[in-house]
N, C-alpha and C positions, 0 to 999 in steps of 0.2 A: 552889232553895237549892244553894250549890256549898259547901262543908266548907275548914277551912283543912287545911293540907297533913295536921298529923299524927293526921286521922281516917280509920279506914279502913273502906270499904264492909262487912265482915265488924262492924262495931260499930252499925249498923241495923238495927233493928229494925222488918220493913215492918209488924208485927202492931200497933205502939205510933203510932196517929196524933195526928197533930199539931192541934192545936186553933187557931182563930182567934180572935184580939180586935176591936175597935177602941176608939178613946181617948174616953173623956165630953169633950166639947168643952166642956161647962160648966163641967170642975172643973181647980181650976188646979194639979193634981199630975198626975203619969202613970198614972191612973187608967184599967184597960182593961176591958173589959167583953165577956163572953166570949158567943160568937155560935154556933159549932157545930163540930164534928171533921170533918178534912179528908181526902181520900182521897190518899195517897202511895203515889206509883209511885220508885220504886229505880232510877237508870242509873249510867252510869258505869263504871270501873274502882275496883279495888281499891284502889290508890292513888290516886286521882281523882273521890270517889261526888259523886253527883248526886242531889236529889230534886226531884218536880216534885207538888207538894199542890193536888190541884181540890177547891174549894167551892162551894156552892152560890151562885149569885149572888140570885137569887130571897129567897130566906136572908137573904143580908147586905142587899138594901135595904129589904128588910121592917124589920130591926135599925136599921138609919139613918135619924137625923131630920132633914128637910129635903136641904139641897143643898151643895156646895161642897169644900172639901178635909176627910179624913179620915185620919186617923192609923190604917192598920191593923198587929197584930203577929202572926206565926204563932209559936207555942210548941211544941217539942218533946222528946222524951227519947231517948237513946241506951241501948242493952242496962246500960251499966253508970251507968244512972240520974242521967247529968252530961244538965243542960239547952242547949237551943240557942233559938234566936230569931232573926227577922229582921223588920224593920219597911218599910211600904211607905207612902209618902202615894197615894193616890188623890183622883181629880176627882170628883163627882157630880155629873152636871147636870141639867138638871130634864126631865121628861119634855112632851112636846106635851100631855099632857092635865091637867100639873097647872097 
């Protein structure tokens, strides 16, 4: 996740992680459904922050049915309780043994 200009690395809070979704593909609103808390690592400058959030993968396709595209969003909060988000399509494809 890269922050627009007027967030400043001192307004992170590495102790508040970020949670992941993905979208029910059966329902036809933006319906997310939340999967498990991410671990964030902080880079960047001051003026420039960066964060890089690992999850489980294990996790998330245990969460997922079937195969194909999926709507994932990560959710998070900053020290002064304004939220962030960012969404990602990913591929699922199916494994040799299914």
């Amino acid at each position: 996740v890269i922050y627009p200009q007027e967030f400043k690395k001192s307004q992170i809070d590495e102790t508040i992680q970020p949670e992941l979704y993905y979208q029910d593909r059966n329902s036809r609103t933006e319906n997310f459904i939340y999967i498990e808390k991410g671990n964030l690592t902080l880079s960047g400058t001051e003026n420039s922050p960066k964060i890089t959030i690992l999850f489980n993968r294990a996790k998330l396709m245990d969460e997922l049915y079937g195969y194909g595209e999926f709507k994932l969003r990560v959710m998070g909060k900053l020290e002064s309780d304004r939220t962030y988000f960012g969404d990602a399509i990913i591929n699922v494809t199916r494994f040799a043994g299914d």
